[in-house]
C-alpha positions in Angstrom: 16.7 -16.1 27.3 18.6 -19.5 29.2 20.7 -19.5 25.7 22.4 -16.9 27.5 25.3 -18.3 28.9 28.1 -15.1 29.0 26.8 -11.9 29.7 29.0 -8.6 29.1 27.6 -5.4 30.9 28.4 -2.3 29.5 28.7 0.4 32.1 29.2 4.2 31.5 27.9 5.7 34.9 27.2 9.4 32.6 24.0 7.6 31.7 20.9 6.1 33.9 22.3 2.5 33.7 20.2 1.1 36.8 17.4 -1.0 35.1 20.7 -2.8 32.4 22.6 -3.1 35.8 19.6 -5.0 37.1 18.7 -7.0 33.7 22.0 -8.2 33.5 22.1 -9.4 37.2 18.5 -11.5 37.4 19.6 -12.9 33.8 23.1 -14.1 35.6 21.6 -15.2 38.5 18.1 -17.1 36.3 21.0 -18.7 33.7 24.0 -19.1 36.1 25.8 -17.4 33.2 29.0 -16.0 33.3 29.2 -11.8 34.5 31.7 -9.5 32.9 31.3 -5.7 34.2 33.1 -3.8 31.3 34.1 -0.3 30.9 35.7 1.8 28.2 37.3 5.4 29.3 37.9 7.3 25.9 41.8 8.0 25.1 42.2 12.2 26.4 41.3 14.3 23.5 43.9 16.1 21.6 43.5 19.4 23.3 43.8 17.9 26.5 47.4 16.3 25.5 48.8 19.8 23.7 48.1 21.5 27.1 49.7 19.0 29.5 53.2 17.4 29.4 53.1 14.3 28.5 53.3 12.7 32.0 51.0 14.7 33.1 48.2 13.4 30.1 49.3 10.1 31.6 48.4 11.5 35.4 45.2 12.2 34.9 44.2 9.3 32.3 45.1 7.4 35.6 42.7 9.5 37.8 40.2 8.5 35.4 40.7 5.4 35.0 40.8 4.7 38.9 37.8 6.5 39.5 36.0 4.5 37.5 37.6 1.3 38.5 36.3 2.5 41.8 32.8 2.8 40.7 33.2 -0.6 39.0 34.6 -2.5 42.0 31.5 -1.0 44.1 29.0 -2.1 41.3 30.6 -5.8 41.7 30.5 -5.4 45.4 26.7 -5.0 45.5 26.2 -7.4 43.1 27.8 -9.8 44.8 25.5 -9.2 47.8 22.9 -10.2 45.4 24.5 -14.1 44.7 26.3 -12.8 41.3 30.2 -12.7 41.2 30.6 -10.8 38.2 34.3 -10.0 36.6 35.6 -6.4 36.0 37.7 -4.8 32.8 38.1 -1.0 32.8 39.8 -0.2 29.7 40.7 2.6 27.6 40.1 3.4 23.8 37.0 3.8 21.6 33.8 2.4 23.2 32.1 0.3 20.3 36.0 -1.0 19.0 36.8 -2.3 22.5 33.4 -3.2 23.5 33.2 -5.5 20.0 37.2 -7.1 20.7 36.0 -7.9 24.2 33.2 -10.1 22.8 35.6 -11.7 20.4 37.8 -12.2 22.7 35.6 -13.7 25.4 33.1 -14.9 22.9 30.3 -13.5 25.1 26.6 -13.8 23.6 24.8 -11.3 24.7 25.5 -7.2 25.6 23.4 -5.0 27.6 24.0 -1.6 28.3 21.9 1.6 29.1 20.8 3.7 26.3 22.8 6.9 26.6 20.3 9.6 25.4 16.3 10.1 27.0 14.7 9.8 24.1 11.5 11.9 22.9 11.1 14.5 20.5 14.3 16.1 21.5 16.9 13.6 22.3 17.4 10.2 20.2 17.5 7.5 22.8 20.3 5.7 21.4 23.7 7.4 21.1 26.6 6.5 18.7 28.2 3.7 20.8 24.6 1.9 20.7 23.9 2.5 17.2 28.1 1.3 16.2 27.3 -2.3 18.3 23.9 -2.7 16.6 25.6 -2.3 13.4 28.6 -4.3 13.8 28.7 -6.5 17.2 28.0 -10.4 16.1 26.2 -11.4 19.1 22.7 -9.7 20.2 22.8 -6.4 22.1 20.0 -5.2 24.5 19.8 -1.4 24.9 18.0 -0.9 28.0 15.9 2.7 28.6 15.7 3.7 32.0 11.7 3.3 33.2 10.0 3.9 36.2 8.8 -0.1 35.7 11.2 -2.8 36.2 9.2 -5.4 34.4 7.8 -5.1 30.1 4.5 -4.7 30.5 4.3 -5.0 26.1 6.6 -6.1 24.2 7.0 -6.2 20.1 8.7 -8.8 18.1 9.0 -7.3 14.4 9.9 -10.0 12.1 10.3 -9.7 8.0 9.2 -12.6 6.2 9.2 -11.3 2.4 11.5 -12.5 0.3 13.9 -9.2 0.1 16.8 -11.4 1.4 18.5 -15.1 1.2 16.0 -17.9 2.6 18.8 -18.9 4.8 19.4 -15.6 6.7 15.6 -15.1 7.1 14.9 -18.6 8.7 17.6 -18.5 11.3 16.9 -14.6 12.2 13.3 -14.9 12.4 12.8 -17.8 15.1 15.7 -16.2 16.9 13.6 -13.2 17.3 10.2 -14.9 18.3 12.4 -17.2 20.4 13.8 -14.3 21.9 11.1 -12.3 22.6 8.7 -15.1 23.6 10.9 -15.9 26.8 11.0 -12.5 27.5 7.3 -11.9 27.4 7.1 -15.1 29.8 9.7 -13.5 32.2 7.7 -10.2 32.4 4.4 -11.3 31.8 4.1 -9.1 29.3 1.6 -8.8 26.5 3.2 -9.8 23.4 2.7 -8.0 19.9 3.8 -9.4 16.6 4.5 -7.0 13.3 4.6 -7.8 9.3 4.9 -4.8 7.1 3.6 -6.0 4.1 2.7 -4.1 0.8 1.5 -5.1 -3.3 4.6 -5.3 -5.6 4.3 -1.7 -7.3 1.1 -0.9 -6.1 1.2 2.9 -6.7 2.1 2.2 -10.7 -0.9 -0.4 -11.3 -3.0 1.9 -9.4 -2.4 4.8 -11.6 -0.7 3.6 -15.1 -1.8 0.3 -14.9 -5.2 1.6 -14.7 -6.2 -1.6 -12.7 -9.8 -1.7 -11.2 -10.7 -0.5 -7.4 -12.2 -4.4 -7.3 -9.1 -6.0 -8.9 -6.8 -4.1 -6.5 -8.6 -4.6 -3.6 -8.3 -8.2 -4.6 -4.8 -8.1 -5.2 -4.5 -6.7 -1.6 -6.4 -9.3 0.2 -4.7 -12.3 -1.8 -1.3 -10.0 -0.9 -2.3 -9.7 2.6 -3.9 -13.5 3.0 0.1 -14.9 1.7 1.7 -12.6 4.5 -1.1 -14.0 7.3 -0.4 -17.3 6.3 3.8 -17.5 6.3 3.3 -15.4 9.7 1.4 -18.0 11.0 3.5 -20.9 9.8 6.3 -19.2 11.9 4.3 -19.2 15.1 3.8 -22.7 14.5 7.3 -23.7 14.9 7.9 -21.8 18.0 6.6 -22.3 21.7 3.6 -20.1 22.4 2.0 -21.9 25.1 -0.1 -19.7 27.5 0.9 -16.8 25.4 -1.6 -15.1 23.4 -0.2 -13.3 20.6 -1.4 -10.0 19.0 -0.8 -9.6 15.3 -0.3 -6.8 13.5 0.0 -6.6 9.5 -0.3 -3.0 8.8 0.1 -2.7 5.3 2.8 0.4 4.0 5.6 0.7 1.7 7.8 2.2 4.5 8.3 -0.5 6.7 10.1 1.9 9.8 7.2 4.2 9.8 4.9 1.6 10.3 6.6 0.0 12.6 7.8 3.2 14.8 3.5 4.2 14.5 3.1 0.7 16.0 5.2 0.8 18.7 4.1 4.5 19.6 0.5 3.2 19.5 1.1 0.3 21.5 3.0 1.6 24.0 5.9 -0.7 23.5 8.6 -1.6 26.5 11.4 -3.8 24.4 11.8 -4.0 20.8 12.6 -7.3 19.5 14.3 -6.9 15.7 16.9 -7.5 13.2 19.7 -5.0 12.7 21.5 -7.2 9.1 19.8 -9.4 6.6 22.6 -10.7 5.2 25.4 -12.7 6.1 28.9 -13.1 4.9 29.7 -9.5 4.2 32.3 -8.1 6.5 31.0 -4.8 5.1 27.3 -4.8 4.8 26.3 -3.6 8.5 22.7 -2.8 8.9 19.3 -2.5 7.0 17.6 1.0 5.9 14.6 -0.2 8.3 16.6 -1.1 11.0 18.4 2.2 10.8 15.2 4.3 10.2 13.4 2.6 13.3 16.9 2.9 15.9 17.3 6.4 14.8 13.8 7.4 16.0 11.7 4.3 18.5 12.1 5.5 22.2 11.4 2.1 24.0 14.3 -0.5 24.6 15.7 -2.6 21.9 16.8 -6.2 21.6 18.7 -6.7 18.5 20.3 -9.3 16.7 21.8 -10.7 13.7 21.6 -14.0 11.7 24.2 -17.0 11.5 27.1 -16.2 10.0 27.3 -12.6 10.3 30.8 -11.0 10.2 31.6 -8.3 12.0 34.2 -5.8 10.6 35.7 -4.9 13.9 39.1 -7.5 14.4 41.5 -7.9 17.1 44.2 -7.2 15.3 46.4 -4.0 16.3 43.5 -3.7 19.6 
């Protein structure tokens, strides 16, 4: 985590933002990083601006917009007290858009805000300004769920090392994540837990019209499952695990998000470590039907990022 050098922090004050307020800060303070304290009050909605005169709209989009400048200033007051002069931008427009121009802009390199729902059966955890910068912001995003624990107790790093997408997207995505979650675990002392879906090409049609043999599949499985073990352990080799014992798991599915989600229920996971694009180059091409699957139902805090070279579709032009 001492890559992180510019830190944006996200605040709506609607949600329980406490334990992203106090990430942000002890990252600042550990990396002498750069603090921005950045919020985005939505532009009055439509009824609100047929009802009122036009200064008047303006009147109370200023009352707004102080009050949470207010609320801002005291945030950077207290966190001051703490040894960490952070900068402020209240702004208005659409959260995600203005969020995303304020990284381009700055060129931050990493965003942490709260997650805005409470997660469980209910309630997804992650709301739509989450799941927009997880799609679409080019640096990594932290989405921290309010705990009763400051510190991860376990943390899961799920990396993808199949060959569903270019060699050069997977081998800069995949140490970023161990890298990533490896300093992390070391900051917490938490336990740390590696995942590999992993499944046989087609297995359901040899099973059934291939009319291969229970010994010959099972074969095919452990040779399958033996190639998966092996590249997962070539990429621990290349990253710094000392002290840190690692716990891997290779459940073997052809839904990769169900396994994963099942994991980190299991497990009890704190932080999710993963990747939200696999590939690069494509203003367009947001986010992976895994990734998606996995936000749209985990309920732990997620680390996301991106490979080299990822374009986001959000510009600065007309911001």
């Amino acid at each position: 985590m001492k890559r992180f050098k510019n830190i944006l922090l996200v605040c709506h004050f609607e949600a329980k933002q406490h334990m992203a307020v106090e990430r942000a800060v002890s990252l600042a303070r550990q990396n002498e990083a750069r603090l921005t304290v950045f919020s985005v009050i939505r532009e009055l909605p439509a009824e609100v601006h047929m009802a009122t005169t036009g200064l008047l709209s303006r009147e109370l989009l200023d009352l707004v917009v102080n009050d949470y400048r207010e609320k801002v200033d005291a945030l950077v007051a207290d966190m001051a007290r703490q040894g960490v002069d952070a900068r402020i931008q209240v702004v208005t427009g659409t959260p995600f858009l203005e969020i995303i121009r304020q990284v381009l802009r700055d060129r931050h390199d990493l965003v942490i805000l709260a997650a805005e729902g409470k997660g469980g059966v209910k309630e997804r955890l992650f709301g739509s300004t989450s799941m927009h910068l997880m799609r679409k912001c080019p640096c990594p995003v932290w989405v921290v769920k309010s705990a009763k624990r400051a510190k991860y107790k376990r943390i899961l790093a799920a990396v993808d090392i199949t060959n569903d997408f270019p060699d050069r997207d997977r081998e800069s995505l995949n140490p970023l994540i161990m890298q990533l979650a490896s300093s992390l675990v070391r900051m917490d002392g938490s336990e740390f837990h590696l995942v590999q879906v992993w499944s046989v090409f087609a297995e359901g049609y040899l099973e059934v019209r291939g009319q291969m043999e229970d010994t010959s599949l099972s074969k095919l499985r452990k040779d399958t499952k033996r190639q998966y073990t092996r590249k997962l352990d070539s990429l621990l080799a290349d990253v710094d695990l000392n002290g840190i014992t690692v716990h891997k798991h290779l459940p073997r599915s052809d839904n990769a998000s169900r396994a994963i989600i099942k994991l980190a229920k299991s497990k009890k996971i704190d932080l999710l470590v993963m990747g939200t694009v696999c590939r690069t180059g494509l203003a367009g091409f947001f986010i992976g039907n895994t990734a998606e699957k996995v936000l749209s139902e985990v309920n732990c805090s997620v680390l996301t990022v991106k490979p080299e070279g990822f374009i986001t579709p959000v510009t600065l032009e007309n911001s």
